[in-house]
N, C-alpha and C positions, 0 to 999 in steps of 0.2 A: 430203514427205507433206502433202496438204491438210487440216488438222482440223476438226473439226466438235461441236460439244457434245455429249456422249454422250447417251443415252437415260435418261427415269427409270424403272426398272423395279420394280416393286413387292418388298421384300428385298432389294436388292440397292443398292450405294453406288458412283459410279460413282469410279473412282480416276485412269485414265488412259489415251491410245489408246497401242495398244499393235503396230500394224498397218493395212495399207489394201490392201483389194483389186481389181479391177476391178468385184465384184457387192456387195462386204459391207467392214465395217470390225470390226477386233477392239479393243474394248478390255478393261481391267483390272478388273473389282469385285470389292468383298468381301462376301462371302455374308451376312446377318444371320443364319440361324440354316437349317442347322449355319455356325457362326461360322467361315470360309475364304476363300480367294483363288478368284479362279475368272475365266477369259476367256470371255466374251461376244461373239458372233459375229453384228451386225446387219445387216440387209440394207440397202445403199443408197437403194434406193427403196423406195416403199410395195408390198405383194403385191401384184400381178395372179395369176390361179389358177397360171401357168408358177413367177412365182417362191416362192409357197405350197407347190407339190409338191415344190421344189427344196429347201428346207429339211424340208420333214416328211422326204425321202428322204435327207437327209445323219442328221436326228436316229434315223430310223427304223432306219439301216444302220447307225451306230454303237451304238448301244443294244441292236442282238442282239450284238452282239463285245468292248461295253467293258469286261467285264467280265477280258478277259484281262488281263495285267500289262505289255503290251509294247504296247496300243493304247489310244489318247488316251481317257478316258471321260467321254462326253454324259451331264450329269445334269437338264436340262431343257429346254425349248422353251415358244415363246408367240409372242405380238403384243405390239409395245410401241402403247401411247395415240395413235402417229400412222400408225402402220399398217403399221409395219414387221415383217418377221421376226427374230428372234431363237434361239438355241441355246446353251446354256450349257456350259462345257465345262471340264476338269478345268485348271490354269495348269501350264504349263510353262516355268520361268523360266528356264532352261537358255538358252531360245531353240530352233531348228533347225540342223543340220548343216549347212545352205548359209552360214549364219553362221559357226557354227567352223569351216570350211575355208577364211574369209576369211585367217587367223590364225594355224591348230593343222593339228594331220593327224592320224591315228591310225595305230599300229604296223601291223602285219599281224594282231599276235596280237590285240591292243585289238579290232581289223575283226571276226575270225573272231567273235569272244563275241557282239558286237553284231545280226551275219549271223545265228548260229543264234536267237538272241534274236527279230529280225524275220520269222525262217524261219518261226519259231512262230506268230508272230502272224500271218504273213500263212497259214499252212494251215488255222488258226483259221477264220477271214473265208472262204476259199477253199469249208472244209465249210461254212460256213452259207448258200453260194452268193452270194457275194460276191463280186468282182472291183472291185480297187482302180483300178487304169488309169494311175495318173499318180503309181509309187512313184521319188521325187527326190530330195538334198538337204533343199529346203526343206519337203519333207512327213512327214520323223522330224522329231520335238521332242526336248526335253532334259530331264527333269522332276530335282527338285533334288536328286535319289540319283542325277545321271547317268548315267539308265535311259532306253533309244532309245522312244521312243512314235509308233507307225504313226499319221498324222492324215489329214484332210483328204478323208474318203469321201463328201464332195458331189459328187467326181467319180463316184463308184464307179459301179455297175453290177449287173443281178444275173439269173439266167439267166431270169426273167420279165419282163424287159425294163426298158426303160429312153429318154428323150426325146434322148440325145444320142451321141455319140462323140467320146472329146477325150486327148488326148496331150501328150508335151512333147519334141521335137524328140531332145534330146542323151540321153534315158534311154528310146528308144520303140525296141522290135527291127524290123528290117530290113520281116517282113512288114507289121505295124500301118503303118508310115511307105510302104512301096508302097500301099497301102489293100487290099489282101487279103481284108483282115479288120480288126474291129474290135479285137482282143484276146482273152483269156479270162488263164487260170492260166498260160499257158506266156509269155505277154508278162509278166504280173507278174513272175516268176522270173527270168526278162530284164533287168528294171528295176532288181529289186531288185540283180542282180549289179553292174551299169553301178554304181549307188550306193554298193554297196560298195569296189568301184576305187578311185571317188574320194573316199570317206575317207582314203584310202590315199594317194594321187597327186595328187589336189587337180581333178581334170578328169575327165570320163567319157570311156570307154575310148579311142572314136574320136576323141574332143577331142584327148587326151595323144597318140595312134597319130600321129595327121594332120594336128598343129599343122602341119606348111608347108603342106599344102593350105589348112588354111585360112588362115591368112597373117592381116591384119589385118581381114580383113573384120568387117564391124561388121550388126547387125539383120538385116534381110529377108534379103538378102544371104548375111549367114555361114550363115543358118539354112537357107535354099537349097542352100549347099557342105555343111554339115555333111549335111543329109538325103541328097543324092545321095551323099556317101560312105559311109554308115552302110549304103545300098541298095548300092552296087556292090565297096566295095571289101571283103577279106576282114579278117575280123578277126586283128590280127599278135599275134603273139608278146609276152611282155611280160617284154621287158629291161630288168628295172628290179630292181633289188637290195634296194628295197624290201621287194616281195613273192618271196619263195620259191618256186623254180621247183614243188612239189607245191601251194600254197596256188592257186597262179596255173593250174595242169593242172583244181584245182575250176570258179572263175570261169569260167576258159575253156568248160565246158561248158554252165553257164549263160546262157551269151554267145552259146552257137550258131547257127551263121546260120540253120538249118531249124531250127525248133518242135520235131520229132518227137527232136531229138539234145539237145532240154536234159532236165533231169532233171525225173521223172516229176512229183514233185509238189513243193510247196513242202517238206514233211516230208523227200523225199529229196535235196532243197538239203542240209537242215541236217544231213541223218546226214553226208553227204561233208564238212561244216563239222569237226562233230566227228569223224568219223577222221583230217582231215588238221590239224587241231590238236593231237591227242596224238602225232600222226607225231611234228611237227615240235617243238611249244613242251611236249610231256609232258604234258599236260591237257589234257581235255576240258570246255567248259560242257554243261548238262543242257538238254533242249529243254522247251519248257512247251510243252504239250500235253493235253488234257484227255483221260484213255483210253487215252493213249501211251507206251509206258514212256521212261524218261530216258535211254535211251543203248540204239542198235540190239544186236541181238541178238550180234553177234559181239564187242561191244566191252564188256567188264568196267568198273566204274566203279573210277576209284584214289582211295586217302582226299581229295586234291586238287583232285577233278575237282566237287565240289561246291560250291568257293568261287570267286568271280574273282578273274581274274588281278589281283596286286596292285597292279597298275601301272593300273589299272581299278576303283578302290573303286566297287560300287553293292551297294544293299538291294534284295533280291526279294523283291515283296510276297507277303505269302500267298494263295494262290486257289488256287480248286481246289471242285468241285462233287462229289455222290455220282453214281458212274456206274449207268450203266442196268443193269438185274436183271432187267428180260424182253425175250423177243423181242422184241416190239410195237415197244418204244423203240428198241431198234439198231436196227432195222428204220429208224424213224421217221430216226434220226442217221445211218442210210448212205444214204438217198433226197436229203439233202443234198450229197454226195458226188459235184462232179459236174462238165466241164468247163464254165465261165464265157463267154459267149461276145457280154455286152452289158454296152454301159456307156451313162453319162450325160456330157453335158461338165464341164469343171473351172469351178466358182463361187467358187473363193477362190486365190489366189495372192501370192509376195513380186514386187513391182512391175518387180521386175527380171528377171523370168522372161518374156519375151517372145517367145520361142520356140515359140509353140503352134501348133496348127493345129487348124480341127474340120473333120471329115469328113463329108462330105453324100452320100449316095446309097451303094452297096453293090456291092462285087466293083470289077475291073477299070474298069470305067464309071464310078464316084467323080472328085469333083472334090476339088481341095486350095483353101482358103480361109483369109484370116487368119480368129483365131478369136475366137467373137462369142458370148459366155455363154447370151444368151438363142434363140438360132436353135436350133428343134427340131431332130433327126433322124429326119423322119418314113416314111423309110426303110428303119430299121434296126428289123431282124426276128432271133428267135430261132429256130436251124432244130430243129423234135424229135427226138431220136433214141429208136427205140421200145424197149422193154425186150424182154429176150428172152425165150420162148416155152419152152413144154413142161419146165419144168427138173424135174429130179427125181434122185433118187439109189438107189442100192442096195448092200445092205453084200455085201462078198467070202463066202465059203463062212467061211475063217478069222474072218471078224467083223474083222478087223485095220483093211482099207480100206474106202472108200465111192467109188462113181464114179457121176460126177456126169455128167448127158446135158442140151444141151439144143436149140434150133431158133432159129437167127437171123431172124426175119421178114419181113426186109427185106434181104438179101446186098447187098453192095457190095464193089470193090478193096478192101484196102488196113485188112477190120475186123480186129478184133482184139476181147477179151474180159478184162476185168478182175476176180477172182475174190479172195475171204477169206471167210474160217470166221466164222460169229456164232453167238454166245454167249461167245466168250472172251474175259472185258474185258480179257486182254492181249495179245491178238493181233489182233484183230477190224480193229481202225484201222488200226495201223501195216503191217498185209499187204494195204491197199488197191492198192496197186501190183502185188500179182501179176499178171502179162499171160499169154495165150496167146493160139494164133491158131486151135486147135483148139476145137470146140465138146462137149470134154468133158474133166473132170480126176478124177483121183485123187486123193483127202485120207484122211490117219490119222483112222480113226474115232476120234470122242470119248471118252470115259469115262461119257458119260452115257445115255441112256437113246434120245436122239434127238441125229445129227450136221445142221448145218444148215451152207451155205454160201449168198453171194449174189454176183449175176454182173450187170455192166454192159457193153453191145455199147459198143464205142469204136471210131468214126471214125477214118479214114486223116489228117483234119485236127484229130483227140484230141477231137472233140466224143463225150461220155457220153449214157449213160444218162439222162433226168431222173429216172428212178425203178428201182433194182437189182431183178431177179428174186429171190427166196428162195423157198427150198424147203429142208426137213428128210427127209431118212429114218431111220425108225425100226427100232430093234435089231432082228431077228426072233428 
């Protein structure tokens, strides 16, 4: 690692480097007041306006989500005196999991606590319209309650676009690595499973699957064998004693080779996390979720299921916000709600992650390219999908039901309609996955005075709504 004199930054004491990346360096200070340890993320060179937006958008994307408990939090940004970027960020002395894996492994059951922990964090991110793109190893951290921290959203992306497209070979699903597509939520949930594996295994899936294909190969090379297999061949079985054949029926379908067969959202990652942990290990961990209750409906919480596993001491911090109490606001919080379907390229990385690629151009006609931090993506576009039309409801003779009508505006193959009742702050979130492919439903009238539900048109390729239909019908 090449060093360099840290920066002086005004408050701040510089202590030590602590990292090096191809666009930025991280080192150690400690905060003068509030009096803390804190990593500092400077940019290699001085800004040009490409790499000024590069950091406002890593600080700006972390700063709507830090505040969950399971993602790194940004607590400032600036210029340093010679003209560099800078972003300040919470230390995690832990290190990252690309680290402990040189070393350690984790149980299956350790995996699962950790999975729904990140599951959370990433459906977080997801509703604020976020798209991480490049969730790996070395982008959970460790912080010193050995609690997982989702980092590194200078890659990210967000469905009003973004200067790049960028990936990391061995944790990128089948489609992203043909260029398909850029990603959205359903590549996250991909990532995230491949990373979870190799907590477990110590290699991501197709690494451990298809160590003789790859055989020795080293650089360009391996990352060429690895990507054509991850593209052609199917994803196997995993005979590995390790993981449990129910732990491994989850993964697997987060693993799926088509998009439309992994699970629906990151939220419904972590419910199948926890039912097939109290399957197997008697306990369930709790999802953090803001709005979301701790354990899906069918699953009872046992005295147990609130502490971790002991073989896993960590502190959950407290958090937790007042939820919204008028329409307006759910309104406002389900228009977030929505398939992700742009990113930026990756501006920080551990030196050894060489496996990248950034993707130039869109669809089939895409070229593959090593990859190069500062090369725009000036190709890459957000497609709209419209909101749907006429929605309205009307209550049964009984008063019991409300059926709900409404008009696609735009028909295609392959839509579909995602539907949940607002005003119920304990149903509203977590029934964002209702599907149909009808353009009208039936729901149990409220108790109150007016039932309302809101409806997003969803893509045969799971692109949403940017903004859900609502409508109320009122009692007669």
């Amino acid at each position: 690692m090449r060093l360099r004199p840290p920066a002086q930054i005004p408050g701040y004491t510089p202590v030590k480097q602590l990292g090096s990346g191809s666009e930025a360096d991280v080192y150690l200070y400690q905060q003068h007041s509030p009096t803390r340890q804190v990593a500092i993320k400077i940019s290699k060179r001085t800004l040009d306006p490409q790499a000024a937006a590069s950091f406002r958008t890593e600080a700006n994307f972390m700063g709507q989500v830090s505040s969950h408990p399971y993602i790194l939090s940004v607590f400032d940004s600036g210029v340093t005196a010679d003209g560099c970027g800078y972003a300040v960020f919470e230390y995690a002395p832990g290190g990252n999991y690309k680290t402990f894996l040189e070393h350690d492994r984790l149980s299956a059951n350790e995996m699962l606590t950790v999975g729904i922990d990140l599951a959370s964090a990433l459906f977080t991110a997801h509703r604020k319209g976020i798209v991480h793109r490049d969730i790996k190893p070395s982008n959970i951290l460790i912080n010193a309650q050995r609690m997982p921290l989702l980092a590194d959203f200078g890659i990210a992306g967000s469905i009003y676009g973004g200067p790049g497209v960028g990936f990391t070979i061995a944790w990128a699903p089948p489609e992203v690595l043909s260029r398909s597509g850029g990603g959205n939520e359903s590549s996250d949930i991909f990532s995230l499973a491949a990373t979870l594996f190799a907590l477990v295994m110590g290699k991501s899936p197709y690494e451990y699957a298809y160590a003789d294909l790859l055989g020795d190969a080293r650089g360009a090379d391996r990352a060429k064998r690895l990507q054509q297999i991850v593209c052609d061949k199917p994803l196997p079985a995993f005979h590995c004693p390790e993981i449990p054949a129910p732990v491994g029926r989850v993964l697997r379908q987060a693993l799926s080779y088509a998009p439309e067969d992994r699970y629906y959202s990151a939220l419904e990652f972590a419910r199948a996390m926890q039912r097939v942990q109290r399957e197997v290990y008697g306990h369930a961990m709790r999802t953090t979720v803001e709005g979301v209750p701790d354990f899906p409906p069918d699953m009872r919480p046992r005295r147990e299921s609130a502490a971790k596993p002991a073989d896993l001491p960590r502190t959950r911090r407290s958090w937790g916000r007042p939820l919204a109490v008028t329409l307006a606001v759910i309104a406002a919080l389900a228009a977030v709600m929505v398939v992700f379907v742009v990113a930026v390229a990756p501006h920080m990385d551990a030196a050894s992650d060489t496996n990248r690629v950034q993707v130039h151009g869109s669809g089939s006609g895409g070229s593959v390219s090593p990859r190069n931090d500062s090369d725009p993506d000036a190709a890459v576009s957000s497609g709209s999908v419209p909101s749907v039309t006429g929605l309205a409801g009307t209550y049964s003779a009984s008063g019991d039901t409300v059926t709900f009508t409404w008009t696609n505006p735009s028909p295609r193959d392959g839509d579909a309609y995602a539907w949940s009742s607002v005003g119920d702050a304990e149903n509203s979130t977590d029934s964002q996955g209702t599907i149909t492919e009808s353009t009208s439903v039936e729901v149990d009238a409220s108790g109150e005075v007016q039932t309302c539900i809101q409806v997003s048109l969803i893509r045969k390729n799971r692109q949403m709504s940017d903004t859900p239909a609502i409508a109320c019908a009122t009692r007669p």
